[in-house]
TORKOL-4160 file (C-alpha; in steps of 0.2 Angstrom, whole numbers, padded with zeros to 4 digits, m for minus):
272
<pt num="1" X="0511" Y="0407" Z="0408"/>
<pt num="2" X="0507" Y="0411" Z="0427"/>
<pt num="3" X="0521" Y="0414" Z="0437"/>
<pt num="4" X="0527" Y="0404" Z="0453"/>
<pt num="5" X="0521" Y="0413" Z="0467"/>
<pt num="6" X="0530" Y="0408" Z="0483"/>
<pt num="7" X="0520" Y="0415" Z="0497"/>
<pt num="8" X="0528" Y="0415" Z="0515"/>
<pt num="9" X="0516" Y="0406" Z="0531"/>
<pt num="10" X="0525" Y="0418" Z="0545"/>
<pt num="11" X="0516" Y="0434" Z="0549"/>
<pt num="12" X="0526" Y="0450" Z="0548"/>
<pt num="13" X="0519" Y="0463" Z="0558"/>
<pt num="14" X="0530" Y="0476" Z="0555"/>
<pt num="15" X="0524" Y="0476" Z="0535"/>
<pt num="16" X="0508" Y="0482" Z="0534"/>
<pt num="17" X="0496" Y="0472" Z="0523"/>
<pt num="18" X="0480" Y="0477" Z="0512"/>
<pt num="19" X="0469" Y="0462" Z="0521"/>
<pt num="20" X="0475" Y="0470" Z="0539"/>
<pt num="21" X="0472" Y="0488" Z="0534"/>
<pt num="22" X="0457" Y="0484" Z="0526"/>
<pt num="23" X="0451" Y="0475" Z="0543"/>
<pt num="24" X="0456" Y="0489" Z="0554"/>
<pt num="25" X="0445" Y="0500" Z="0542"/>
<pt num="26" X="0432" Y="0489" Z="0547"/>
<pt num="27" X="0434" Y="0491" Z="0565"/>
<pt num="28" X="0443" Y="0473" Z="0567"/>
<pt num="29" X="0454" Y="0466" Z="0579"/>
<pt num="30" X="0467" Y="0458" Z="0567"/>
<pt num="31" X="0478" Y="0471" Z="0564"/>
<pt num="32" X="0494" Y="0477" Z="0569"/>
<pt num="33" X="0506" Y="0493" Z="0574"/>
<pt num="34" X="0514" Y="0497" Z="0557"/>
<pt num="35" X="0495" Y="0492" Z="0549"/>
<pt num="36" X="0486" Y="0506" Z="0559"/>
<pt num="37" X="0502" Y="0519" Z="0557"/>
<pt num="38" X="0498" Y="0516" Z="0537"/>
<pt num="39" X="0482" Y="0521" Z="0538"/>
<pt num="40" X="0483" Y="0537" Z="0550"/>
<pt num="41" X="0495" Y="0540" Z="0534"/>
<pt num="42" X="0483" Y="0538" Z="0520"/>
<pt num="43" X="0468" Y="0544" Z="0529"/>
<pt num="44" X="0479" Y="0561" Z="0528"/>
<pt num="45" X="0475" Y="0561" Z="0510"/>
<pt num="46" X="0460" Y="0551" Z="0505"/>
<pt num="47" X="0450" Y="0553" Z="0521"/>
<pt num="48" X="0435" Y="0543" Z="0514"/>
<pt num="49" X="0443" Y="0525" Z="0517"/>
<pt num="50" X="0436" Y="0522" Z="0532"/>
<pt num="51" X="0417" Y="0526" Z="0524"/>
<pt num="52" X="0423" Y="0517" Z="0509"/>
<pt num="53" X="0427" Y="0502" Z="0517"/>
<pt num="54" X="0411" Y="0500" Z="0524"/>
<pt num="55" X="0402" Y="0501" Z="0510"/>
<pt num="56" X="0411" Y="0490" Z="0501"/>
<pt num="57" X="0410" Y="0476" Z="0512"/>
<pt num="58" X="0390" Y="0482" Z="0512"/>
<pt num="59" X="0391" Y="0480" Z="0493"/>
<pt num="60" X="0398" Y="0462" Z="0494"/>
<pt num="61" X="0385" Y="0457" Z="0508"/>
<pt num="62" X="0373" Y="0463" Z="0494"/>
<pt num="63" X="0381" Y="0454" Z="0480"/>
<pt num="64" X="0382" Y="0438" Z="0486"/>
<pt num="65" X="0363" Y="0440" Z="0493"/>
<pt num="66" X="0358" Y="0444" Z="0477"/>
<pt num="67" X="0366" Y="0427" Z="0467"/>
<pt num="68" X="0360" Y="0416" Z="0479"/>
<pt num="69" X="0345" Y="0423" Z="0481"/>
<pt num="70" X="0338" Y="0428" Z="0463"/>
<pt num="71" X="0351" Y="0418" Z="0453"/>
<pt num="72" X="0351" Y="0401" Z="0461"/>
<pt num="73" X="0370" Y="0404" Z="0465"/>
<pt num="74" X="0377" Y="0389" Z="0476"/>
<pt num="75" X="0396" Y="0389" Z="0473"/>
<pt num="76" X="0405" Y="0405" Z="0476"/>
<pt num="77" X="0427" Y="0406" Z="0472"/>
<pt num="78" X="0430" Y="0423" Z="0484"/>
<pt num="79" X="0449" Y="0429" Z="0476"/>
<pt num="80" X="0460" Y="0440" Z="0489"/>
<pt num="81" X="0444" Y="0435" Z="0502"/>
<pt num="82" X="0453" Y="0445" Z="0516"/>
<pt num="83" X="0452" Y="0442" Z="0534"/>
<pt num="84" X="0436" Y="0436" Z="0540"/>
<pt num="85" X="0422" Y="0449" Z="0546"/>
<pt num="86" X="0403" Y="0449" Z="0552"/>
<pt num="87" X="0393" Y="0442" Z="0539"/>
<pt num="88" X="0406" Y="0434" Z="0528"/>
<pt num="89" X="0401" Y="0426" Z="0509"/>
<pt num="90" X="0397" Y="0409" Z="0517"/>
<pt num="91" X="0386" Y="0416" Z="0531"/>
<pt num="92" X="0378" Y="0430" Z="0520"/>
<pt num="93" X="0375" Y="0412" Z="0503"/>
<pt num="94" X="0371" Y="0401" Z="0518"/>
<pt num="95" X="0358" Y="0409" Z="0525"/>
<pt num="96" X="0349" Y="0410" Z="0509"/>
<pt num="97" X="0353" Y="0391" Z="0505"/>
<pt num="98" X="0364" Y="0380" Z="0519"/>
<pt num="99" X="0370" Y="0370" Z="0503"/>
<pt num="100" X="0380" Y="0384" Z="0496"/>
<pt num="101" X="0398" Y="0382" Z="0494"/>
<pt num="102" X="0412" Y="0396" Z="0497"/>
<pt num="103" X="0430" Y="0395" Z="0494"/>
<pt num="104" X="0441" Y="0407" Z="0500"/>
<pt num="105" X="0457" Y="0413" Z="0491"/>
<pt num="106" X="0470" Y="0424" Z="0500"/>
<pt num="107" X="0488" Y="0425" Z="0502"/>
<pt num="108" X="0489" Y="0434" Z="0518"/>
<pt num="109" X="0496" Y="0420" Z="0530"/>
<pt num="110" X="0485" Y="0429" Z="0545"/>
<pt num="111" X="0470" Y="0424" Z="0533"/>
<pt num="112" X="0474" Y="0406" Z="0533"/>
<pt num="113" X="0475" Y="0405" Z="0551"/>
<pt num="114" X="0461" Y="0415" Z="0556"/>
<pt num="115" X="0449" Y="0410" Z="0544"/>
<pt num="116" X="0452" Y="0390" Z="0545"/>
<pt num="117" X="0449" Y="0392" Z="0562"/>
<pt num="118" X="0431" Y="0402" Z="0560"/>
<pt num="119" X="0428" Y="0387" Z="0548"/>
<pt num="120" X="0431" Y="0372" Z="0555"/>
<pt num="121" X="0414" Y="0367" Z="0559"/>
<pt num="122" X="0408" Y="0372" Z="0542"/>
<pt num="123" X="0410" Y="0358" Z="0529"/>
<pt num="124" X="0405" Y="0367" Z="0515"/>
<pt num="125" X="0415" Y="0382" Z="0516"/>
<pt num="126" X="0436" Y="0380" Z="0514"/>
<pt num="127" X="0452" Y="0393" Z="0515"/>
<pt num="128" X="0466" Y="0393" Z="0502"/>
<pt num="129" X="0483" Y="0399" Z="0503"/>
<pt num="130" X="0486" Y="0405" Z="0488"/>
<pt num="131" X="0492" Y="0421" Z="0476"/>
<pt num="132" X="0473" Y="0426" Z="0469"/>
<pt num="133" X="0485" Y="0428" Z="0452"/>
<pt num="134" X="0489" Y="0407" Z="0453"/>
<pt num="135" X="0474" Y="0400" Z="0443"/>
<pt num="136" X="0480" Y="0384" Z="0440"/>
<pt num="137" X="0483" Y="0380" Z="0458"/>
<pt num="138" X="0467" Y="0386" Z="0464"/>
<pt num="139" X="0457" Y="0378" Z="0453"/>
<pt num="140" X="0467" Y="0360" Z="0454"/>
<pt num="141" X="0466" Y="0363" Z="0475"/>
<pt num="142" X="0460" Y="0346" Z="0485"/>
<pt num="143" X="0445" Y="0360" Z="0493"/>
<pt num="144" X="0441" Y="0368" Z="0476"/>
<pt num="145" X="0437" Y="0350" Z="0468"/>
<pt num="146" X="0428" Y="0345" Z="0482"/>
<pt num="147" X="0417" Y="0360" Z="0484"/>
<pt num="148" X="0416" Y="0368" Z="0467"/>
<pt num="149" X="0409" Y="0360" Z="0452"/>
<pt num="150" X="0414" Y="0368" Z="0436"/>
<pt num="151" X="0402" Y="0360" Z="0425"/>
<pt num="152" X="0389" Y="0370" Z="0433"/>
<pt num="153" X="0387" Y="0390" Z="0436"/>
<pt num="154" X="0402" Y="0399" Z="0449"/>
<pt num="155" X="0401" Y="0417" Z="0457"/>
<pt num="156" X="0420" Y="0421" Z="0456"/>
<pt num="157" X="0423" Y="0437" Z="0465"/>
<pt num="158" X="0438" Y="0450" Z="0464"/>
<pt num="159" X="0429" Y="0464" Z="0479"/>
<pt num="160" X="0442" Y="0476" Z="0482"/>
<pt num="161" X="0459" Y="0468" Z="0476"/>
<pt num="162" X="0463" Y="0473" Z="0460"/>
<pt num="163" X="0474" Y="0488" Z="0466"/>
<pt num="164" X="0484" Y="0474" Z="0475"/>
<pt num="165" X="0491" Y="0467" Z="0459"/>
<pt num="166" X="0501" Y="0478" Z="0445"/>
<pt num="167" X="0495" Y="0477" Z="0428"/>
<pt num="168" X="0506" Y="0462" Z="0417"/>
<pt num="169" X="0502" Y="0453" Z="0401"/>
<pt num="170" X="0504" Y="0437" Z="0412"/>
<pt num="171" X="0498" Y="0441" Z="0430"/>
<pt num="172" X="0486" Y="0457" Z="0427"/>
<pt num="173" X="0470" Y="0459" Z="0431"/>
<pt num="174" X="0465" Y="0458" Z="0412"/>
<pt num="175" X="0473" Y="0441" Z="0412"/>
<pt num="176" X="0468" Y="0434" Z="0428"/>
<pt num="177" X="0450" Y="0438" Z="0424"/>
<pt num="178" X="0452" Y="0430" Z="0405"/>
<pt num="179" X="0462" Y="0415" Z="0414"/>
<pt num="180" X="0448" Y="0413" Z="0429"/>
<pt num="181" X="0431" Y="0414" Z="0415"/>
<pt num="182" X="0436" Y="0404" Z="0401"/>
<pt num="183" X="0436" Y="0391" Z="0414"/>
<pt num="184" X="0417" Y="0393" Z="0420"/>
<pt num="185" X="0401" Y="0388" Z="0412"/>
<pt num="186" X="0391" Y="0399" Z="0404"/>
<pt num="187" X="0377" Y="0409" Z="0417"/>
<pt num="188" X="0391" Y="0410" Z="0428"/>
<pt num="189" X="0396" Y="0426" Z="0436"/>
<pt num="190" X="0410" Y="0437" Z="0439"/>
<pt num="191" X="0409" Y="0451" Z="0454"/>
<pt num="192" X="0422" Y="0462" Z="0451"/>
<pt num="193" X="0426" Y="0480" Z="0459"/>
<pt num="194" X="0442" Y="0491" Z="0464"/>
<pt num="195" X="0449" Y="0508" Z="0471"/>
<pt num="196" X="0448" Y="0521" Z="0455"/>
<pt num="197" X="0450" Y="0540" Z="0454"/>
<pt num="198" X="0446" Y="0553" Z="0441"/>
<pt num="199" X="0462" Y="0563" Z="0449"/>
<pt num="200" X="0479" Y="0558" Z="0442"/>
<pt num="201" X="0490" Y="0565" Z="0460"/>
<pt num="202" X="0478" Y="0557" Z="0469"/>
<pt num="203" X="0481" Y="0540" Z="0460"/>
<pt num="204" X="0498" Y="0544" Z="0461"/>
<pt num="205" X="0500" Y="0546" Z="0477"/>
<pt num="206" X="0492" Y="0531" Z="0482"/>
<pt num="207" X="0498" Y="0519" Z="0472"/>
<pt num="208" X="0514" Y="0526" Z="0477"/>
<pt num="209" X="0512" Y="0527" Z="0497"/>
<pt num="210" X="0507" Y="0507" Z="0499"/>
<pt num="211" X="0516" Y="0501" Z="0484"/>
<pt num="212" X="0531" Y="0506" Z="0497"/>
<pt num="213" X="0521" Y="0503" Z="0513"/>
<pt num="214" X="0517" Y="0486" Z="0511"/>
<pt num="215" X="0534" Y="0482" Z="0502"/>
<pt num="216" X="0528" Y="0478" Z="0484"/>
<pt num="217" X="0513" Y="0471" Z="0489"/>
<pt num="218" X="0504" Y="0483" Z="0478"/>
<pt num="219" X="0497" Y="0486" Z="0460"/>
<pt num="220" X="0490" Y="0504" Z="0455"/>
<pt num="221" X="0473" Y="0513" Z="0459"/>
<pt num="222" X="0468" Y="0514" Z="0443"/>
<pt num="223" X="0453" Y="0525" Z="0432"/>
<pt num="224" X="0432" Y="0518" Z="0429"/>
<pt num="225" X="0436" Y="0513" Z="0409"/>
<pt num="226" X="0452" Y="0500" Z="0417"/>
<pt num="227" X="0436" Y="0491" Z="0425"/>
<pt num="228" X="0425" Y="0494" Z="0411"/>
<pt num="229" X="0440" Y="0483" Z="0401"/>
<pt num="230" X="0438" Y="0470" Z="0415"/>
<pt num="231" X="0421" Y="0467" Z="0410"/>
<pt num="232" X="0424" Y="0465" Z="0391"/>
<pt num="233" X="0414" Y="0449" Z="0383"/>
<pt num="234" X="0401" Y="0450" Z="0398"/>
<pt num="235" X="0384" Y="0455" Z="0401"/>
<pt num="236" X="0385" Y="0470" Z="0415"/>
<pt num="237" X="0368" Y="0468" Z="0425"/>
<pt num="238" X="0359" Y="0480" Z="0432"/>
<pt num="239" X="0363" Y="0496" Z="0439"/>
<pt num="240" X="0379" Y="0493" Z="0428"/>
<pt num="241" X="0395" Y="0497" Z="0434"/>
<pt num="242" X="0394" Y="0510" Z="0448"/>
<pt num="243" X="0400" Y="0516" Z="0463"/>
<pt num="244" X="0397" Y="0501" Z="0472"/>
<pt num="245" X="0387" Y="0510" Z="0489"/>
<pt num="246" X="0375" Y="0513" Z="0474"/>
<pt num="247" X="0373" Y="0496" Z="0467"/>
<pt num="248" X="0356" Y="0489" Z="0472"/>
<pt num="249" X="0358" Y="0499" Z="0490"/>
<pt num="250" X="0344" Y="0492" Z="0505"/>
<pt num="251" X="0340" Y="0508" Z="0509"/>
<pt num="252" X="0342" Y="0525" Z="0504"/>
<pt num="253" X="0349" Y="0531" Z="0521"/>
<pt num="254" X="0366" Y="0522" Z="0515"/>
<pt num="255" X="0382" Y="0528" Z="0522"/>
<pt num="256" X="0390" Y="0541" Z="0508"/>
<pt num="257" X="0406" Y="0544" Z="0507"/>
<pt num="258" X="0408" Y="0564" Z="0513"/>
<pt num="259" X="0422" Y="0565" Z="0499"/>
<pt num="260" X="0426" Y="0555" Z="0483"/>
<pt num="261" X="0446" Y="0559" Z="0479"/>
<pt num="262" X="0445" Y="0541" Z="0476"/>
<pt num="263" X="0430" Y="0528" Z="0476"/>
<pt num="264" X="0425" Y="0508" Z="0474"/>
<pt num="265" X="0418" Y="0505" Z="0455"/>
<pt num="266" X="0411" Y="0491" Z="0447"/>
<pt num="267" X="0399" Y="0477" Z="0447"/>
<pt num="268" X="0392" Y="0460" Z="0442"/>
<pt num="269" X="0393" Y="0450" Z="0427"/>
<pt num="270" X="0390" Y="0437" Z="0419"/>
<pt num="271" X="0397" Y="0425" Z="0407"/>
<pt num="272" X="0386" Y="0421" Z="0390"/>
């Protein structure tokens, strides 16, 4: 049973937030005071966020590039989407095929108004206000029924937000994936991903720091074989689940992260 997530539309800017972190990673605009102090904090001990952001987003621009590319991909379901960026999903799937479909999930209020605002001469493309963890709402939305058909394959993606939600027999990651996929039709795919470390005071430490920066607003960084689970029932495509600056990189000049106390791992799907 999913639980009723109430989600607030005003914008707090003395709590920092994962989507605002993560775009002041990126070098954007929409952040704030108490968002930039949290990271000059964490940067203290994983340094390699600012390199890991960027190759994450790099990894979801390649990702998406990929399905509509060499998998026909045309409807894409982007969960805890984040504030929007330079070559977003719908640019990235568009750009490949103007008939592609993107629906965006997040429950950051500054995402909602930011990102309806970038969209609102895209017909094809939607914003949600919603908890990523709120399944049936999602899929019963006015936008998701109008852009999404799920009689035919879905790219569902979770880049980089796992670590936002704590793990529950209800609500965890293992059951938002299990809730998400039995819905799809088979040949769909899941792109899936999430802050991991081999060192225990270092995933301490973390989960720790922003489960009390950002209020509760935080699961765990958790270990390779957590993601390994998420994957259960899938086939894992080629070059499996990885850290993600080496999954199917452009070039081999990538950016590399200069230390790996913590990195992004995972990978893409799909449903049989």
């Amino acid at each position: 049973m999913q639980a009723d997530k109430r989600l607030s539309t005003e914008i707090d800017s003395n709590v920092p937030t994962a989507a605002r972190m993560y775009d002041y990673y990126l070098g954007g605009k929409d952040n704030y005071a108490a968002d930039r102090a949290a990271v000059a904090e964490l940067d203290k001990v994983v340094p390699s966020t600012r390199r890991l952001a960027l190759n994450n987003r790099r990894f979801l621009q390649r990702v998406v590039r990929t399905l509509a590319q060499d998998y026909g991909i045309r409807q894409f379901l982007d969960h805890g989407s984040g504030l929007p960026t330079q070559d977003n999903v719908h640019q990235v799937a568009q750009r490949v095929a103007p008939d592609s479909s993107v629906v965006y999930v997040d429950n950051d209020p500054m995402v909602l108004v930011h990102g309806r605002a970038l969209l609102d001469q895209n017909d094809r493309t939607a914003v949600i206000h919603a908890d990523m963890r709120s399944t049936d709402e999602i899929f019963s939305h006015p936008d998701t029924q109008r852009l999404i058909d799920f009689s035919q394959p879905v790219a569902v993606l979770f880049n980089s937000v796992f670590h936002c939600i704590p793990d529950s027999d209800t609500d965890g990651p293992l059951a938002v994936v299990r809730r998400v996929t039995e819905r799809l039709a088979p040949g769909s795919f899941a792109v899936m991903c999430q802050l991991v470390s081999e060192d225990a005071e270092v995933r301490k430490f973390v989960t720790e720091f922003m489960n009390q920066a950002t209020q509760g607003h935080w699961g765990r960084v958790r270990e390779p074989k957590d993601v390994e689970a998420f994957f259960e029932g899938m086939d894992i495509l080629e070059p499996g689940l990885v850290e993600v600056s080496t999954w199917r990189p452009d070039t081999e000049v990538a950016p590399r992260q200069l230390t790996e106390e913590w990195i992004e791992f995972g990978g893409l799907g799909r449903l049989r």
